[in-house]
KOLNU-807402 format. One line per field, with one value per residue: residue number from 1; residue in one letter; y, z, x of N, C-alpha, C in turn. Coordinates in pm, whole numbers, plus 50000, padded with zeros to 5 digits. Atoms other than C-alpha are relative to their C-alpha. Layout:
<rs>
seq	NUM_... $
type	A_... $
nc2	Y_... $
nc3	Z_... $
nc1	X_... $
cac2	Y_... $
cac3	Z_... $
cac1	X_... $
cc2	Y_... $
cc3	Z_... $
cc1	X_... $
</rs>
This chain:
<rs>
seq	1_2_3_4_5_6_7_8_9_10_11_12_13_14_15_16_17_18_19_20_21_22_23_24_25_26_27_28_29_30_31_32_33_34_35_36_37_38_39_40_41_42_43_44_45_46_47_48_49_50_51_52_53_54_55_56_57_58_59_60_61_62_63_64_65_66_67_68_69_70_71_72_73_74_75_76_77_78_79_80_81_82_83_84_85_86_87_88_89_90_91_92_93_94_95_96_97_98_99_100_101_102_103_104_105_106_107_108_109_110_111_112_113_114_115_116_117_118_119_120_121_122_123_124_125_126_127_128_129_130_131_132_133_134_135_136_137_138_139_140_141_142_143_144_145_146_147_148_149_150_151_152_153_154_155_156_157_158_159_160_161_162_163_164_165_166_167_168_169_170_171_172_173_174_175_176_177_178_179_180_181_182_183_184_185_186_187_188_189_190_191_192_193_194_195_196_197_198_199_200_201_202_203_204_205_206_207_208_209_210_211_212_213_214_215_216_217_218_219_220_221_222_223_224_225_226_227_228_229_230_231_232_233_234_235_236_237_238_239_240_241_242_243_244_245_246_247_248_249_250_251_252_253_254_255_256_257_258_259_260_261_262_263_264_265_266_267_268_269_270_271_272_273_274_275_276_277_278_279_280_281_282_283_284_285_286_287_288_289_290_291_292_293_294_295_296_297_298_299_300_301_302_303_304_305_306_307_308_309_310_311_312_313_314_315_316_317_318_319_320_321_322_323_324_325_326_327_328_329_330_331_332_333_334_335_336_337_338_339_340_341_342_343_344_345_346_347_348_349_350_351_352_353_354_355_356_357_358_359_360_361_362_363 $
type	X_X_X_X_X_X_X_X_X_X_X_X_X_X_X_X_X_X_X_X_X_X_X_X_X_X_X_X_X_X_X_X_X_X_X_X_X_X_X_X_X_X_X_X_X_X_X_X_X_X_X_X_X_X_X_X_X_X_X_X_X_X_X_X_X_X_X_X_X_X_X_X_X_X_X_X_X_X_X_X_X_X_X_X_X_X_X_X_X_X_X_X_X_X_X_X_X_X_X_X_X_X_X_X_X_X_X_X_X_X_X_X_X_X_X_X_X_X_X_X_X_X_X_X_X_X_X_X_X_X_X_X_X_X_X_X_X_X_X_X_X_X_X_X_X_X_X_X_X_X_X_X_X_X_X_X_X_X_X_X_X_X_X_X_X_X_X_X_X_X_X_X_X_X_X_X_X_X_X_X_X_X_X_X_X_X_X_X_X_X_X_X_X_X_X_X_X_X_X_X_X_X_X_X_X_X_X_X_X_X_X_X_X_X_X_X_X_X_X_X_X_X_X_X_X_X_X_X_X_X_X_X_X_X_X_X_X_X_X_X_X_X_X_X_X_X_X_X_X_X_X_X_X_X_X_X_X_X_X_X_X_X_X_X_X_X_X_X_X_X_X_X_X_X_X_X_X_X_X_X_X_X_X_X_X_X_X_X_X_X_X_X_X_X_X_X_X_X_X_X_X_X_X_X_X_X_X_X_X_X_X_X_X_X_X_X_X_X_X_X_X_X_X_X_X_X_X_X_X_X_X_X_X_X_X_X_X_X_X_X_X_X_X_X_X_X_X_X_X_X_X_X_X_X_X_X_X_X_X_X_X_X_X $
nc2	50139_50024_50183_49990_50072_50081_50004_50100_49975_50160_49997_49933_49861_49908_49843_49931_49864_49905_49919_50046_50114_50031_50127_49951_49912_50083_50130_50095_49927_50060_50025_49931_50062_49973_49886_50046_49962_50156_50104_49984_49983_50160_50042_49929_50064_50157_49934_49996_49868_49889_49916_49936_50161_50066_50020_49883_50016_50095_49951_50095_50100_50043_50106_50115_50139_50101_50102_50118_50017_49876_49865_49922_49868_49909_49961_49841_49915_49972_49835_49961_50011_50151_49992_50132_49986_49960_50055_50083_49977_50051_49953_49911_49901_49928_49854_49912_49824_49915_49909_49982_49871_50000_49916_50030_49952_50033_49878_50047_50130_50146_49958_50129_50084_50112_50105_50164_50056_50088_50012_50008_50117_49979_50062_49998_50052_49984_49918_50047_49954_49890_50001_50009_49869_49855_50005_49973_50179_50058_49940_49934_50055_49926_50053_49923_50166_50160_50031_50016_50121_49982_49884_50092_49916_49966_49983_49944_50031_49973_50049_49986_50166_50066_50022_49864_49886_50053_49962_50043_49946_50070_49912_50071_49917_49940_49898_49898_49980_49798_50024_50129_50084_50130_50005_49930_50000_49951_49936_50079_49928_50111_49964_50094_49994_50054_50091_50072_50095_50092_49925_49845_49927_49832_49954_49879_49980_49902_49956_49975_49907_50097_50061_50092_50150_50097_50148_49953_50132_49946_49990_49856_49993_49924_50031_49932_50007_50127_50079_49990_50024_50064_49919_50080_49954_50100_50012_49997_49937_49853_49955_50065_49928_49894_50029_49931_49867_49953_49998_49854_49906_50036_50090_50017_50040_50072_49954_50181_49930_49915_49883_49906_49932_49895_49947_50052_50104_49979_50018_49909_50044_49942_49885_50073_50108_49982_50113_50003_50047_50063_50135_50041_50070_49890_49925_50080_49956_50039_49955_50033_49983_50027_49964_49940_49834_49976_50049_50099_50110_49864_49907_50046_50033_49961_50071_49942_50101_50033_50067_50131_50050_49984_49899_49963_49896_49952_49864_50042_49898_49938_50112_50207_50016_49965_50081_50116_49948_49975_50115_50099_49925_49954_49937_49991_49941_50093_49970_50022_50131_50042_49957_49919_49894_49846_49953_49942_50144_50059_50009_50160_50086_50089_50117_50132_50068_49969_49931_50053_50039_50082_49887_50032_49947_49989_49967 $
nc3	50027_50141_50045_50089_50004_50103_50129_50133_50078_50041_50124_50120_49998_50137_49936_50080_49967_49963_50128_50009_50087_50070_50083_50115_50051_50009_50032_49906_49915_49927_49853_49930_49955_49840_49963_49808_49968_49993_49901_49937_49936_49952_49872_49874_49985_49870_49880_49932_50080_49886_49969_49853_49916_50107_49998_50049_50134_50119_50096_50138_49945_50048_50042_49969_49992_49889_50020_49824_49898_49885_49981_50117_50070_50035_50121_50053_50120_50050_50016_50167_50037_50065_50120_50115_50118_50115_50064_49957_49907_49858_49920_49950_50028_49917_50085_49879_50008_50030_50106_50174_50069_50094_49912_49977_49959_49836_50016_49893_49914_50010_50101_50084_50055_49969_50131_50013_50067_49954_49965_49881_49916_49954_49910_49846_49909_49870_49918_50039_50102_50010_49876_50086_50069_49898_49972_50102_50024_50152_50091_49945_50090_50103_50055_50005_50065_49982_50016_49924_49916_49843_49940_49974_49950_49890_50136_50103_50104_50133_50044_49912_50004_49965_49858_49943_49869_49874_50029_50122_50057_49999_50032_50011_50029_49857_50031_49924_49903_49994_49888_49952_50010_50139_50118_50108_50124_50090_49962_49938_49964_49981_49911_49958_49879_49926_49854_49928_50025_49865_49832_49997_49928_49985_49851_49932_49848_49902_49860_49910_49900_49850_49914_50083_49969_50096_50039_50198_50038_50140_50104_50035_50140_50064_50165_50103_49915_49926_49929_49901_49920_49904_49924_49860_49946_50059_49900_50127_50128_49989_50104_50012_49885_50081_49981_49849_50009_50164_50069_50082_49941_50094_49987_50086_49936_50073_49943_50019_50008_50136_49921_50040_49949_50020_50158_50086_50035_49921_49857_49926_49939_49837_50015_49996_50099_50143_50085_50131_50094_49933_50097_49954_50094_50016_49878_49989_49948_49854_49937_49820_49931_49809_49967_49839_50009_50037_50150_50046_50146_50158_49948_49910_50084_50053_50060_49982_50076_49934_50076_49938_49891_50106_50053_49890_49936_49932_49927_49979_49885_49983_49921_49967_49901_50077_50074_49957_49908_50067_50081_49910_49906_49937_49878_49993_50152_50048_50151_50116_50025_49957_49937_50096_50017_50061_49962_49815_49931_49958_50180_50031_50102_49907_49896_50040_50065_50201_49983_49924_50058_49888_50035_50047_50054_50139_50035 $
nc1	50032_50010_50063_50018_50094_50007_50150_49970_50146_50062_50024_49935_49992_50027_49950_50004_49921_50066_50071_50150_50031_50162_50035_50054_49906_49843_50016_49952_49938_49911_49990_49924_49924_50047_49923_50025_50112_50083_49986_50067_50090_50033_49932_50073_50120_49966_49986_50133_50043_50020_49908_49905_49994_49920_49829_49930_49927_50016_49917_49988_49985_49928_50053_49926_50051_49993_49914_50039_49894_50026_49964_50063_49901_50052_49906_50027_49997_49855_49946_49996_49866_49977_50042_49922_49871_50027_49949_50100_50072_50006_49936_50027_49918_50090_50035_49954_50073_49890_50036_50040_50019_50203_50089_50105_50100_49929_49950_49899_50025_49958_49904_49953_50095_49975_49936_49967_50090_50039_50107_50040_50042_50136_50036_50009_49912_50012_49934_49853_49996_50011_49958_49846_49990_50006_49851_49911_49887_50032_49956_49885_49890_49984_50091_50152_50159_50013_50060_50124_50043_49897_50056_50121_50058_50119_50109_50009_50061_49953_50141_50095_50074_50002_49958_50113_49993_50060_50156_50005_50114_50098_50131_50145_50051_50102_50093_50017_50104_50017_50041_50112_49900_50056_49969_50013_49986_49891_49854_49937_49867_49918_49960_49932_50004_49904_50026_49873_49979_50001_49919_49972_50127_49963_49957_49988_49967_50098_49959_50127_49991_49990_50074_50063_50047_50150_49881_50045_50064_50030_49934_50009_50057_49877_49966_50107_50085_50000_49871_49959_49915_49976_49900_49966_49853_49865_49872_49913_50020_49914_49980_49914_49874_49940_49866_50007_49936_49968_49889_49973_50125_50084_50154_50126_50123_50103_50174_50078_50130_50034_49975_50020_49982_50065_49922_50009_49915_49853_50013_49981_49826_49966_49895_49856_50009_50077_50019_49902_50008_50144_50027_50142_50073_50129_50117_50096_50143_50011_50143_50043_50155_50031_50140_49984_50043_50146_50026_49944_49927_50026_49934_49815_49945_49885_49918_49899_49902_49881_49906_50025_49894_49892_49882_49833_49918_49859_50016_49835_49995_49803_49931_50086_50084_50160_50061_50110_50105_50096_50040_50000_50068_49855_50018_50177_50052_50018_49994_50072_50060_50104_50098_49999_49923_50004_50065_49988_50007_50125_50068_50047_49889_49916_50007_50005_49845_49913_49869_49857_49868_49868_49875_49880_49840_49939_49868 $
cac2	82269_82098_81803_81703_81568_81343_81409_81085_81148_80837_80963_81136_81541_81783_82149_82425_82741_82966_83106_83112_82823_82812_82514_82609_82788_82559_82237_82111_82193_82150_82072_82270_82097_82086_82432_82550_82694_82382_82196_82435_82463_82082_82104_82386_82167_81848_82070_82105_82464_82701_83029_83144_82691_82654_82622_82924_82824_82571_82500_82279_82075_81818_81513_81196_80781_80593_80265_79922_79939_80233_80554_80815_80968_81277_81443_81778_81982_81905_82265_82458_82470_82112_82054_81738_81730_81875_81646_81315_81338_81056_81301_81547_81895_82195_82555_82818_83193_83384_83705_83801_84075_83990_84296_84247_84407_84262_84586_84540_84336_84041_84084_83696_83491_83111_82936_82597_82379_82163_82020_82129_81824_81747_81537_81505_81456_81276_81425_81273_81368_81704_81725_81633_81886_82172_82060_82082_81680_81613_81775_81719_81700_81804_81615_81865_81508_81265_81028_80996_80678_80723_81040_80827_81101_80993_81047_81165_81185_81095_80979_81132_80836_80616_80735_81015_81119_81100_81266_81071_81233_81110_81259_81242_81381_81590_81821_82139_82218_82532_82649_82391_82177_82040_81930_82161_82084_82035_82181_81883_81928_81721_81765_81622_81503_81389_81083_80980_80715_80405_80551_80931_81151_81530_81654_81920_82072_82275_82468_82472_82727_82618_82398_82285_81997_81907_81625_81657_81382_81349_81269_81624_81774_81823_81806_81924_81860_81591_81419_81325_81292_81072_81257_81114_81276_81125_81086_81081_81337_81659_81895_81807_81914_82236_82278_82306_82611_82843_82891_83256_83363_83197_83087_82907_82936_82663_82756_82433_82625_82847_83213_83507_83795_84165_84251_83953_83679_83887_83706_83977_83978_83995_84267_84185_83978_84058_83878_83719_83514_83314_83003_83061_82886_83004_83185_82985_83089_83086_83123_83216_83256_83326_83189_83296_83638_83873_83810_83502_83295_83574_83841_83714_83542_83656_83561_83587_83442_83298_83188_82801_82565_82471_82793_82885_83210_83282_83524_83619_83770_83960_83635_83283_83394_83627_83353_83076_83327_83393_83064_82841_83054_83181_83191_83267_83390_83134_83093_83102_82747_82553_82788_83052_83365_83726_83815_83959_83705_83706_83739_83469_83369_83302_83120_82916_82790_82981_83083_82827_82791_82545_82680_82570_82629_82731_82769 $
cac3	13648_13290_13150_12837_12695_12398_12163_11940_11707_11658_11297_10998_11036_10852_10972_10767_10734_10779_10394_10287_10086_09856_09786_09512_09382_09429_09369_09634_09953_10077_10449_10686_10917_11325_11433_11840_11819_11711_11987_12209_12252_12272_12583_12756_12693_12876_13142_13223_12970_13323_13274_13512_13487_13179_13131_13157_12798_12531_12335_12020_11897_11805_11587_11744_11750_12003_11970_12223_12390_12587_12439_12190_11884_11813_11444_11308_10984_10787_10851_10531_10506_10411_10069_09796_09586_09269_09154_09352_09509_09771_09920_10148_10159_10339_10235_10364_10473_10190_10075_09775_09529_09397_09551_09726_09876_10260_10266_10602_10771_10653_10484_10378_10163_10215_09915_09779_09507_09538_09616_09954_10198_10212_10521_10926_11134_11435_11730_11764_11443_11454_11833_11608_11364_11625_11787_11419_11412_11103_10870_11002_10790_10433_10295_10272_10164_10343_10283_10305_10444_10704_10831_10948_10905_10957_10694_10418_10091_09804_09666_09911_09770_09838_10202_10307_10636_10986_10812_10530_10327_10252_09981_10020_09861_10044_09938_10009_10255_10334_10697_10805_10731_10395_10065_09800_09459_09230_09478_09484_09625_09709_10052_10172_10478_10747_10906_11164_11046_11315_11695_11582_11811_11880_12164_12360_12652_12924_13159_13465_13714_14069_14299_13971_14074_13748_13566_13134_13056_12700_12484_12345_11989_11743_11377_11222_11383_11579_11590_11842_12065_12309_12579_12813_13009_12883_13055_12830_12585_12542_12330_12154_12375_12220_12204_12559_12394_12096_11933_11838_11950_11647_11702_11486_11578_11416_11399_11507_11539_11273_11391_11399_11428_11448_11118_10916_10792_11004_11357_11609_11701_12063_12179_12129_11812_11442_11179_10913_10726_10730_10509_10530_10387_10220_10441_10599_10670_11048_11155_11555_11758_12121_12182_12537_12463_12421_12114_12058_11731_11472_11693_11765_11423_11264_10977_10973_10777_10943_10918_10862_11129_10936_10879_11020_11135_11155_11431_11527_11881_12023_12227_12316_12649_12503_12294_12517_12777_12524_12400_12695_12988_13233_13638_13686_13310_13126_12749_12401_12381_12347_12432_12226_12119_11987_12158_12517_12775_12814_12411_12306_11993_12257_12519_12266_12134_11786_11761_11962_11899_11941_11909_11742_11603_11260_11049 $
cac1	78223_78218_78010_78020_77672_77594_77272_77238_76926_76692_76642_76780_76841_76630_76848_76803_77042_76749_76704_76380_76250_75922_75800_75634_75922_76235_76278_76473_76647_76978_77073_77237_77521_77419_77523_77553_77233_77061_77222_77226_76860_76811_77065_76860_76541_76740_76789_76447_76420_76356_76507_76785_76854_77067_77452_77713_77845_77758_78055_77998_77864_78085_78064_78193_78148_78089_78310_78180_78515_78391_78521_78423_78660_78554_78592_78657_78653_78963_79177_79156_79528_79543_79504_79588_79881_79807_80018_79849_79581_79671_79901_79876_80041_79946_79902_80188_80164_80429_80507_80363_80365_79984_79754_79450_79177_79346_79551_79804_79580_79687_80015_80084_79893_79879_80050_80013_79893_79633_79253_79088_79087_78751_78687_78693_78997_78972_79084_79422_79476_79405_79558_79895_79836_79786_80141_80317_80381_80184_80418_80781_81135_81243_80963_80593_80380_80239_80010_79649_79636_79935_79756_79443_79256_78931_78613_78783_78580_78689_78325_78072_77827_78013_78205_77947_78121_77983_77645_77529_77314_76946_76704_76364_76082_75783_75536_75411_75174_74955_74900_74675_74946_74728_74874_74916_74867_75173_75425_75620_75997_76274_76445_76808_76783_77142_77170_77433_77631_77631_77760_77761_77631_77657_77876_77904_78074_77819_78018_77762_77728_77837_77691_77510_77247_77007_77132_77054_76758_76580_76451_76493_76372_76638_76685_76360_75951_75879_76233_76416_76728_76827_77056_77310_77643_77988_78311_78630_78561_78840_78883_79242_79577_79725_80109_80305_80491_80482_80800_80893_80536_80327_79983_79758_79418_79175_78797_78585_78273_78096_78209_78051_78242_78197_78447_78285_78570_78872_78912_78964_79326_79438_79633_80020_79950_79881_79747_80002_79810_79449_79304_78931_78657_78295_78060_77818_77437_77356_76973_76928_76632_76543_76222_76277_76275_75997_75854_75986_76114_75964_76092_76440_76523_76826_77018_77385_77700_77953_78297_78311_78472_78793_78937_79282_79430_79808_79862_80239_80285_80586_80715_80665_80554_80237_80161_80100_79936_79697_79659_79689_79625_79914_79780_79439_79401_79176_79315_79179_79169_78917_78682_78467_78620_78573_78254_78190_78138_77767_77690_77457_77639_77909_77726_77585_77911_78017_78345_78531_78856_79178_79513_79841_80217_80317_80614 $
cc2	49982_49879_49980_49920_49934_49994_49888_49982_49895_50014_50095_50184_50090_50170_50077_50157_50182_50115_49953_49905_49957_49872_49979_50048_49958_49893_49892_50058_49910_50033_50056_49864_50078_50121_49997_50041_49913_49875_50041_50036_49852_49976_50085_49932_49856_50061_50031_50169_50068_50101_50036_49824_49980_50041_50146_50064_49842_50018_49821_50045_49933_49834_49875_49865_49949_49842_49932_49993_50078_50150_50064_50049_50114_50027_50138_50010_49974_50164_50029_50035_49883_49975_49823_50067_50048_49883_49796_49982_49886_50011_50096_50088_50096_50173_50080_50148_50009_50120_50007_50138_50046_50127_49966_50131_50016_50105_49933_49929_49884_49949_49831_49976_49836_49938_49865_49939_49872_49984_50032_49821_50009_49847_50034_49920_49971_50053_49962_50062_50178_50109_50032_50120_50129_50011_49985_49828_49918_50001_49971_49988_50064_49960_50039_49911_49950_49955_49968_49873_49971_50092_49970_50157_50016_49951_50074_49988_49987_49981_50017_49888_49876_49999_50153_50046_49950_50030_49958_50030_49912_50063_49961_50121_50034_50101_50109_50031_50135_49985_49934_49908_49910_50000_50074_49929_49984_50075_49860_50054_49888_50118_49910_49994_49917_49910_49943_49869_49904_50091_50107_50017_50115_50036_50118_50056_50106_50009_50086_50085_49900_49963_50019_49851_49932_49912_49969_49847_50038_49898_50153_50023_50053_49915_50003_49898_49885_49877_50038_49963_49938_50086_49912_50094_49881_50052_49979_50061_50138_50060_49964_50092_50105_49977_50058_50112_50086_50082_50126_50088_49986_49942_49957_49997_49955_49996_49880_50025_50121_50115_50103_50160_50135_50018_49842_49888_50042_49954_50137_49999_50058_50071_49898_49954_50103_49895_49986_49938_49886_49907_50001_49961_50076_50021_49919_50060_49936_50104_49964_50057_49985_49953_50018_50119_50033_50004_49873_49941_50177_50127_50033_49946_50106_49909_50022_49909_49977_49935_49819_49932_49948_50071_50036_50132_49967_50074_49978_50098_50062_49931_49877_50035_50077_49928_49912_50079_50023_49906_49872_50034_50029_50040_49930_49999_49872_50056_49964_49885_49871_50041_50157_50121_50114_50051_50010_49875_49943_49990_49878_49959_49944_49885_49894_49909_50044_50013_49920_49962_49906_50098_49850_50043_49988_50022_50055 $
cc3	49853_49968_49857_49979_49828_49982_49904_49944_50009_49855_49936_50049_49906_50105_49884_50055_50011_49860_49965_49906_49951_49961_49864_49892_49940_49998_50078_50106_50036_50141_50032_50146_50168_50042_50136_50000_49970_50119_50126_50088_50036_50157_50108_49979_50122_50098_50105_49903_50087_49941_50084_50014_49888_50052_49984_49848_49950_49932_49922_49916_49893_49914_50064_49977_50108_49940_50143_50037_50137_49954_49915_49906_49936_49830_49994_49837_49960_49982_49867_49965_49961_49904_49935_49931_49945_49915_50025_50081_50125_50102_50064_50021_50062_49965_50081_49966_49913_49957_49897_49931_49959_50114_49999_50105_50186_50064_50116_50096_50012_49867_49903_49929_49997_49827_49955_49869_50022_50037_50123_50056_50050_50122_50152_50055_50126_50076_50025_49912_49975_50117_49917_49909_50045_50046_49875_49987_49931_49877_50036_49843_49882_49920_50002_49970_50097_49960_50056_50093_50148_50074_50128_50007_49984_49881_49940_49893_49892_49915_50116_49984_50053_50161_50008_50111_50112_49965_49858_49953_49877_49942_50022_49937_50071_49865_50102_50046_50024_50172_50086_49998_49891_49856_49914_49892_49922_50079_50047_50015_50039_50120_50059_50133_50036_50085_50045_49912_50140_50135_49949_50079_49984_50120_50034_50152_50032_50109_50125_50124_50160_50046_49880_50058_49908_49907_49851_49995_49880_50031_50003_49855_49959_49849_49926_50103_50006_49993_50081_50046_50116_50071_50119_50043_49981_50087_49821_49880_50031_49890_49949_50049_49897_50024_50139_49954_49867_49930_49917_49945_49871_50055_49911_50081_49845_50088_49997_50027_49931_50108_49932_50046_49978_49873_49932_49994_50066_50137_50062_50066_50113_50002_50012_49908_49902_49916_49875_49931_49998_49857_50035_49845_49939_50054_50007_50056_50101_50000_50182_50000_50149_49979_50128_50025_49947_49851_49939_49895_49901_50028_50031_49888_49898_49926_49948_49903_50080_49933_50029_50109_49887_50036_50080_49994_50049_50064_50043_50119_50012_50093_50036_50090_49987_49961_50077_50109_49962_49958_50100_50141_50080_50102_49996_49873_49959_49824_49928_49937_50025_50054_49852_50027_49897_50027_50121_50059_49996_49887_50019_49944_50103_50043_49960_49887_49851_50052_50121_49940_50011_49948_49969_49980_49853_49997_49844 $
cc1	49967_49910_50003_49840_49991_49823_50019_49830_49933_49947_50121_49944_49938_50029_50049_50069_49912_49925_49893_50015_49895_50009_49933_50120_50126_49960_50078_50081_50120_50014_50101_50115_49955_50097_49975_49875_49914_50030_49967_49826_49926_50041_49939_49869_50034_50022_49926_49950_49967_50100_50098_50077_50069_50150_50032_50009_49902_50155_50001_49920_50076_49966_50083_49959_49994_50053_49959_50147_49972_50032_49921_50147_49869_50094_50008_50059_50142_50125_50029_50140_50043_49931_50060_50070_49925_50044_49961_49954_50027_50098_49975_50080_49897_50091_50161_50015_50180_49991_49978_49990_49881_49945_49871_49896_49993_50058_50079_49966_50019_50088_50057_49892_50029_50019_50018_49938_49904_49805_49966_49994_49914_49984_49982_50135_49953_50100_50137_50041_50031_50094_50166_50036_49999_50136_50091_50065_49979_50142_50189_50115_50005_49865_49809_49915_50033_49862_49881_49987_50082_49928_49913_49936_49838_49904_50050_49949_50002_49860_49897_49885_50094_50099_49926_50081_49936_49846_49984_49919_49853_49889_49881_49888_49867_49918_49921_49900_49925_50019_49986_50080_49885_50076_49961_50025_50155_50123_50102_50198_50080_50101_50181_50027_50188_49993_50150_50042_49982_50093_49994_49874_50068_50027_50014_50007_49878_50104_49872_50058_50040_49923_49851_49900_49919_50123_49898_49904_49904_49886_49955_49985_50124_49973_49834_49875_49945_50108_50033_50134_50020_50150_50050_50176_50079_50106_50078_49983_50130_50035_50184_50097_50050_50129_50039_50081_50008_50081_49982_49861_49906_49941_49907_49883_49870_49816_49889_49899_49946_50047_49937_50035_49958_50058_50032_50139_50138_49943_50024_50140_50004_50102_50143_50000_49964_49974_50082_49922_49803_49942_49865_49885_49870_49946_49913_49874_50006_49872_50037_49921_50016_49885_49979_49989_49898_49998_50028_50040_49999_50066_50146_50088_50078_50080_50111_50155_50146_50149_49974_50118_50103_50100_50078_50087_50166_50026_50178_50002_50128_50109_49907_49895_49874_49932_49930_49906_49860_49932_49987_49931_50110_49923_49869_49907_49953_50053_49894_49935_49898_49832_49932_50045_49956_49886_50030_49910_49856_49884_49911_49998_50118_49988_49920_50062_50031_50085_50079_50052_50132_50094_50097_50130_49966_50097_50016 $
</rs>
């Protein structure tokens, strides 16, 4: 069984990537972007927080709008293979895996290198959007451009002041506290806090154990102490359709949740497959914590770098039919898509949503 649920803050986000931060020391902090482990522990609090009473999986979370017609679009991470012209920026062009003579440090693991000129595309595709780009139907014909504005692709930023994104960022300034929680002297600091734009909320699928009966109610704490979340189950939310076949056994797989794998910035390639080629972005700091386990927070905190959501893996199997088995699912087999990937099933980076993945075609 699946539900999706919807976290919509009633304030501005203060989520921090877990590095330390003197107040005294620094002079200002930047904000971390809602990871699964910030959501998921909001969604085992709407749950009622009982041990042995939370979800199989977590897998997000995701940014979406709510629109008064009734639905939601969801966004995601512009794939780091999509870049701007070089030549003008209100085109779009997208990176591709070639041989190259340049030597690197990759050695046969990852014999292409993605080729292109051009600015990263800094924004959020909605799902449509991105749905298109997974099935290869962004890009078609002799013609490698199109345009930003045909694309629709969403919050792109050309002036973060003046189109921020679904998280608009909000400085404020604070001071530093001891213990006791009293004002210190002279440690003044400046903090940037995230606030939803209008309708954003934070989604996320919970695959629930059978014959499931609690039903997610809030408000729940999220985004730094004493804010809050309002929680409600949604209908019409999906992750975006992958392709129904993949053509001479190429798979893209796009990473829509920070990942953390065992060999650092290489995905883990499934058997049958190698890796040709990969478009990844800068490492992102990821703080987790059990406080469920013994010892709790201080005992359990870990700080780890992940890959960001974005980045895109070329993988090339030894036939179509490997590919989509791997990538879709074939029988009983559940696929890669949509779901997280490169840990063991009962990890708890897994089951609280890093490393999920969609899948695609390349060429």
């Amino acid at each position: 069984m699946r539900q999706w649920l919807a976290l919509t803050p009633r304030d501005a986000l203060l989520i921090r990537d877990g590095r330390r931060f003197d107040a005294g020391a620094d002079t200002s902090a930047e904000p971390a972007r809602p990871t699964p482990s910030t959501v998921g522990g909001a969604i085992f609090s709407a749950y009622g927080g009982l041990p042995g009473a939370e979800p199989e999986e977590i897998r997000g979370p995701v940014l979406a709008q709510w629109h008064a017609g009734g639905w939601w679009t969801p966004y995601f991470p512009a794939p780091a293979d999509l870049v701007r012209s070089a030549d003008d920026h209100s085109l779009v062009t997208r990176l591709r895996p070639t041989e190259s003579a340049a030597v690197t440090d990759l050695g046969d693991g990852c014999p292409r290198l993605m080729v292109g000129e051009g600015d990263p595309l800094d924004g959020w595709l909605p799902g449509d959007t991105l749905g298109a780009y997974l099935r290869g139907e962004l890009f078609t014909g002799a013609d490698p451009h199109r345009s930003v504005d045909d694309l629709d692709l969403g919050f792109v930023r050309d002036d973060p002041d003046i189109d921020p994104g679904p998280l608009a960022r909000e400085p404020r300034v604070g001071l530093g506290r001891t213990a006791e929680r009293v004002a210190r002297d002279g440690l003044l600091y400046q903090a940037t806090f995230l606030r939803p734009v209008d309708g954003v909320a934070l989604l996320a699928e919970c695959v629930l154990p059978p014959a499931w009966q609690r039903t997610a109610a809030g408000p729940v704490a999220l985004g730094g102490r004493g804010r809050l979340a309002d929680v409600a189950e949604v209908d019409g939310v999906a992750w975006p359709d992958p392709p129904a076949e993949f053509t001479e056994g190429r798979v893209l797989v796009y990473v829509a949740t920070p990942a953390v794998w065992p060999d650092g910035w290489r995905i883990t390639v499934p058997p049958g497959a190698r890796l040709v080629a990969a478009a990844v972005g800068p490492p992102e700091p990821i703080a987790t914590a059990s406080p469920r386990s013994p010892g709790g927070v201080r005992a359990t905190r870990v700080l780890r770098w992940a890959v960001p959501p974005g980045s895109v893996y070329l993988l090339q199997f030894d036939n179509a039919d490997a590919a989509a088995a791997w990538a879709i699912g074939d029988g009983d087999r559940v696929g890669a898509h949509g779901t997280a990937y490169g840990r063991p099933a009962k990890d708890r980076l897994r089951t609280a949503g890093f490393g999920v993945v969609l899948t695609g075609v390349w060429s």
